[in-house]
C-alpha positions in Angstrom: -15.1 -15.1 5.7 -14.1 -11.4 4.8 -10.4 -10.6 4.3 -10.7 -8.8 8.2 -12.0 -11.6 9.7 -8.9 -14.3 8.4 -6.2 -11.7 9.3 -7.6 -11.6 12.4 -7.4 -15.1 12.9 -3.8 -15.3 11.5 -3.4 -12.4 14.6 -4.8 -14.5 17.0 -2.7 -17.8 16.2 -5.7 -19.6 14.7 -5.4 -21.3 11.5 -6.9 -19.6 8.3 -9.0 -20.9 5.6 -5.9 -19.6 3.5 -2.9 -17.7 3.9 -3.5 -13.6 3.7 -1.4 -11.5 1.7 -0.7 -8.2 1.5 1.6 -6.1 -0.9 3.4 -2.9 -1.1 5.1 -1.4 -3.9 7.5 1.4 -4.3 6.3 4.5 -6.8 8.5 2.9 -9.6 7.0 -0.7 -8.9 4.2 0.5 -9.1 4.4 2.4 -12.4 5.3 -1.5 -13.4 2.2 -2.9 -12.2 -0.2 0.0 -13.2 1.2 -0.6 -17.1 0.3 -3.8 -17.2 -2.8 -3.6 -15.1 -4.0 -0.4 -16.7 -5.5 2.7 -15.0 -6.6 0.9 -11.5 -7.5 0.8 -7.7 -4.2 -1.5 -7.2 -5.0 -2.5 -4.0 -8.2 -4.2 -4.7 -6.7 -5.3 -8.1 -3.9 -7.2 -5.5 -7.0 -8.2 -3.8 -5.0 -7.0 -0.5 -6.4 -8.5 2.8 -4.7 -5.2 5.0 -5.7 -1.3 4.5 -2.7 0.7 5.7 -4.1 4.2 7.1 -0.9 6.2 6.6 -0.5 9.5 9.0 2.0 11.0 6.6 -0.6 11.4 4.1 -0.7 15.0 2.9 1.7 15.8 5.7 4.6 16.3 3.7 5.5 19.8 1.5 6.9 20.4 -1.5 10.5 22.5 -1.2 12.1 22.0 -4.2 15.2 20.9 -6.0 13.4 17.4 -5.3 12.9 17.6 -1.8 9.8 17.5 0.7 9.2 18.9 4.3 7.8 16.6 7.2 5.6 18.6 9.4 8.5 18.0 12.2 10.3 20.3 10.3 12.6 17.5 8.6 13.9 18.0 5.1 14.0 14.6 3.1 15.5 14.8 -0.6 13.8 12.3 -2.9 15.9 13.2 -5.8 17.3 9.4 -5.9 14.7 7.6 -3.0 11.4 9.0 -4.5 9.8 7.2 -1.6 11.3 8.0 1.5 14.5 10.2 0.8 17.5 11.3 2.7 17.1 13.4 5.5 19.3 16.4 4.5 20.5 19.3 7.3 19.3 19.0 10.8 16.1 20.4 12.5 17.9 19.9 15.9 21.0 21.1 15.7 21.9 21.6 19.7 21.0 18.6 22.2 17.8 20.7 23.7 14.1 20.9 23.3 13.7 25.0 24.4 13.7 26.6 21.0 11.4 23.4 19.3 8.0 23.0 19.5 6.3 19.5 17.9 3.5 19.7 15.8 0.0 18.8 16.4 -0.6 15.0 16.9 -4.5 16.1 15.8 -3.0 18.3 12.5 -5.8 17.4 10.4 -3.2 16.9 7.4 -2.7 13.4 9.5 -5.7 12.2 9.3 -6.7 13.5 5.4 -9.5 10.9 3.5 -9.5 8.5 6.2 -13.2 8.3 6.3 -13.7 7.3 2.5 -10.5 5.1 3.1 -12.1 3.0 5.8 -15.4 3.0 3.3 -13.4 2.0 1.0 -11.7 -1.0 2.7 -15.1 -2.1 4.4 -13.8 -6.0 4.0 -10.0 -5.6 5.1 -8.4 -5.6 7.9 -7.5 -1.9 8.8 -4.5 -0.5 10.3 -3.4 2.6 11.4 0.4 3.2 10.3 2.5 5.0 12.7 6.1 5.3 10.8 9.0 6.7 12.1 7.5 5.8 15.6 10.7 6.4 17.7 14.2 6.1 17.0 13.8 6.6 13.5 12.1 10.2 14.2 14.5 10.9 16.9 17.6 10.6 14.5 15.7 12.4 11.8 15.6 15.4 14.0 18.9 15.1 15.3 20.6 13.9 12.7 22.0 9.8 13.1 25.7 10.7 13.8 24.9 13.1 16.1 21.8 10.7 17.9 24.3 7.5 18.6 26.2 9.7 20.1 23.8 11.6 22.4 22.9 7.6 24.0 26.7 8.3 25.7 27.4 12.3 25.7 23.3 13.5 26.3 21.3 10.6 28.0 19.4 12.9 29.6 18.1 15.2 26.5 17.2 11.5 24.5 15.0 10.1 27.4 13.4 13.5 27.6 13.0 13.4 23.6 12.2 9.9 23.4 9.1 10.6 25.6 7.8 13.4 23.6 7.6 11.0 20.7 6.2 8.4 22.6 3.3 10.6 24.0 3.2 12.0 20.7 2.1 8.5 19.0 -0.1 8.0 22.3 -2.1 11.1 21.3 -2.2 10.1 17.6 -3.2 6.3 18.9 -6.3 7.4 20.8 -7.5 9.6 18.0 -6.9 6.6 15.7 -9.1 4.4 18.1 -12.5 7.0 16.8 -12.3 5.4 13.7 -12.9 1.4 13.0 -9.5 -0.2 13.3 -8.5 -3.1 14.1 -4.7 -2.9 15.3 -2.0 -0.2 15.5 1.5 -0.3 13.5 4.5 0.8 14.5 7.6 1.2 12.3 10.8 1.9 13.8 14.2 0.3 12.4 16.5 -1.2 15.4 18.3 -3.5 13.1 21.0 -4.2 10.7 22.1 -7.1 8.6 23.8 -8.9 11.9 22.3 -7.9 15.4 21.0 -4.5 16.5 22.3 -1.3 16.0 22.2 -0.1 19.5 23.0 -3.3 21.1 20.5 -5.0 23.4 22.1 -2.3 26.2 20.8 0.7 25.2 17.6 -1.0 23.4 16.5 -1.8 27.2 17.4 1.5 28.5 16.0 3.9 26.1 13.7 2.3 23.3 12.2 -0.4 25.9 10.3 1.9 28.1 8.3 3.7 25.4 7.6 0.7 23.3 6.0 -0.6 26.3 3.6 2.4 26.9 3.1 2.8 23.5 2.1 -0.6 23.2 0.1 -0.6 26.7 -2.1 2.2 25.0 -3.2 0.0 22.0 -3.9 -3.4 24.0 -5.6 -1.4 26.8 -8.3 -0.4 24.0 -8.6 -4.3 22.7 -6.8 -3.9 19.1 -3.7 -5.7 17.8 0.1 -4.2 18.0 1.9 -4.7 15.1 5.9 -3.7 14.2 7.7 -3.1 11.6 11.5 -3.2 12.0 14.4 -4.1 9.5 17.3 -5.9 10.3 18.5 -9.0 12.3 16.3 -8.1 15.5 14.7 -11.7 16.5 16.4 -11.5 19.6 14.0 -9.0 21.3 10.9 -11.3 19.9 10.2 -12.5 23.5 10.6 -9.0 25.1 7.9 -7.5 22.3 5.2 -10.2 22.8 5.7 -10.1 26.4 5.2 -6.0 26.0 2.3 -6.7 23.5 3.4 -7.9 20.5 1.0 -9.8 17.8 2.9 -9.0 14.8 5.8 -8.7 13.3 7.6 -7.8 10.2 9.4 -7.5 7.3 10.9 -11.2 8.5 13.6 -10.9 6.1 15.1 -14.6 4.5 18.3 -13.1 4.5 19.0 -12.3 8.3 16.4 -14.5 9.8 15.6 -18.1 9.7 12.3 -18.3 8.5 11.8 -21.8 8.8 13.0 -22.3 12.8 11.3 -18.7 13.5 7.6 -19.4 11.9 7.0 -22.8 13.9 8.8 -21.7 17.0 6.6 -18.7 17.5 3.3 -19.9 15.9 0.2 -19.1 18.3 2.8 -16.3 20.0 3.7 -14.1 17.1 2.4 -13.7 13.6 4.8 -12.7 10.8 4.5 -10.7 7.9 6.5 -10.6 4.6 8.8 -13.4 4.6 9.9 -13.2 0.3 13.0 -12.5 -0.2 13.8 -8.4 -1.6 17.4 -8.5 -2.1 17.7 -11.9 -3.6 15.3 -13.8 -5.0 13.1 -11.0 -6.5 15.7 -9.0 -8.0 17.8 -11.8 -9.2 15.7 -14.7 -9.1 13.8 -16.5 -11.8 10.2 -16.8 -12.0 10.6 -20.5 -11.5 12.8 -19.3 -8.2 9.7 -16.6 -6.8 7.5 -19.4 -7.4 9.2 -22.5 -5.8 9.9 -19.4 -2.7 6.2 -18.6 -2.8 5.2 -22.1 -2.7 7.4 -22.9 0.5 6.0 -19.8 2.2 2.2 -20.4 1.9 3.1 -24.1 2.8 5.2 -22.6 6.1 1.8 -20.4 6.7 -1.3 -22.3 6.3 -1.4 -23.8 10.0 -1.6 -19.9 10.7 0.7 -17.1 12.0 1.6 -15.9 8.8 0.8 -13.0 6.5 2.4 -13.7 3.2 4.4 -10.8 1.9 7.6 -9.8 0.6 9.6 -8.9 2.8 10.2 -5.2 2.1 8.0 -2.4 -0.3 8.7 -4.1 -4.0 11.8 -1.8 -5.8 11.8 -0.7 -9.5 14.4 -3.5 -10.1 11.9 -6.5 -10.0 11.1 -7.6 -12.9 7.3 -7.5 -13.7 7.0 -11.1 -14.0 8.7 -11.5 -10.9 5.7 -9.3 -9.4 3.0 -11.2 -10.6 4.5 -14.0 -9.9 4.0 -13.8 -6.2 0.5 -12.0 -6.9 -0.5 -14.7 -8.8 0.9 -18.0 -5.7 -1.3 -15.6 -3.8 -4.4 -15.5 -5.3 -4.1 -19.0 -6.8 -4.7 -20.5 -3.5 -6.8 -23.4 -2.9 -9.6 -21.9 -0.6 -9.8 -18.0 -1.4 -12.9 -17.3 -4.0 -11.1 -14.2 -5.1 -13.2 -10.6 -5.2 
């Protein structure tokens, strides 16, 4: 079976002839890897079963003083976070849409090299990576202080901007669906370390309605919804497969319970990451990633699982801490490697 074809089945609740993986590394994790691997394509060298097509590729532009410019208009300084950055000043600085006009859901710049990506990737399982899907671009606009309180002092401005990013992922979705994909992602962060960080209130009144029609739009053409949220947000599980839901993640050890969640949603809901990022690889020995690992893969083979840590990979893991988890991966009884 091709790498597409068991992530599917994980998707669809079946069991696999193995667990799938798939890996993501911040730029100075990476550096890491590319040292020891030497001058590479690291994602077949990780022999990754999912290819992410990002729609921030080439979408971002240099400013200086270490910062970049979103195409939204959104300065993020990377000075520290070389990855994602700190949104600094405010693109909407007055709770009204008159004087802002969004950019192009078919800009081109979105879309940059994803026909030699796909090419590339003929054997995985390909998905196209909405970030920022919601709230997250909603407070990046606004700013988060100002956002929270705009649910209470401006309901009216976020339902009207809250549907201008929904219909602008809608438009982005459809174009998505010309090229050969298999399921949609959307990353939007709803939780922290205990609960949510609107509270279940709000989440149904505001983010609720647009995760539904953005979700709608994906199952109606016949490919997967998959979600990316941080935090302690297992609570909403049975609302998001009832809107659509196949897959979740980063299913973080730390504020989830991995081994009551996994079996109690198996066939329902397929999770993805699941190795600990703020413990274990960090602090742990390689002994500890691989007794984690083990329990993992032995949690995922009757299916519903993508094995993964939890969160993109930080500089602070130590190398043999990385190929520690590549290695439980690959080793696996069952996957003929290539």
């Amino acid at each position: 079976m091709t790498k597409r074809e068991i992530v599917r089945l994980v998707l669809e609740g079946k069991r696999p002839p193995y667990v799938p993986w798939h890996f993501v590394f911040t730029v100075d994790a990476t550096r890491k890897l590319l040292a020891h691997f030497g001058p590479c394509d690291l994602e077949a060298a990780l022999d990754n079963h999912i290819l992410m097509l990002r729609r921030s590729t080439g979408s971002f532009t240099d400013v200086g003083d270490g910062c970049v410019q979103d195409v939204f208009g959104v300065v993020w300084d990377r000075s520290m976070d070389k990855d994602i950055g700190v949104v600094s000043g405010m693109v909407l600085p007055e709770p009204t849409l008159r004087d802002y006009e969004f950019p192009d859901p078919l800009d081109p710049r979105f879309y940059r090299n994803w026909d030699a990506l796909v090419a590339s990737g003929s054997d995985r399982f390909r998905v196209f990576s909405a970030s920022y899907s919601l709230f997250e671009r909603a407070w990046s606009l606004r700013g988060y202080e100002t956002m929270m309180m705009d649910f209470y002092d401006n309901p009216g401005f976020v339902h009207e901007l809250l549907d201008v990013i929904a219909d602008f992922n809608i438009a982005q979705v459809e174009h998505a669906l010309r090229y050969d994909i298999d399921a949609v992602y959307f990353g939007d962060d709803w939780g922290q370390q205990h609960g949510l960080l609107l509270g279940r209130g709000l989440w149904n009144e505001f983010i609720r309605p647009r995760v539904a029609r953005m979700y709608q739009a994906v199952r109606d053409a016949g490919k997967f919804v998959m979600n990316h949220s941080c935090g302690d947000v297992d609570e909403l599980f049975d609302d998001l497969i009832s809107l659509g839901l196949n897959c979740t993640n980063p299913f973080q050890p730390e504020v989830m319970d991995v081994d009551d969640l996994l079996p109690r949603y198996r066939g329902r809901l397929a999770f993805l990451g699941g190795l600990s990022t703020q413990k274990t690889l960090p602090y742990g020995s390689v002994e500890d990633v691989r007794r984690e690992c083990e329990h993992l893969l032995s949690l995922g083979r009757e299916g519903s699982y993508v094995f993964a840590p939890a969160h993109a990979v930080q500089g602070d893991v130590p190398l043999e801490n990385m190929l520690a988890f590549i290695d439980a991966a690959r080793q696996q009884e069952g996957f003929l490697g290539g």
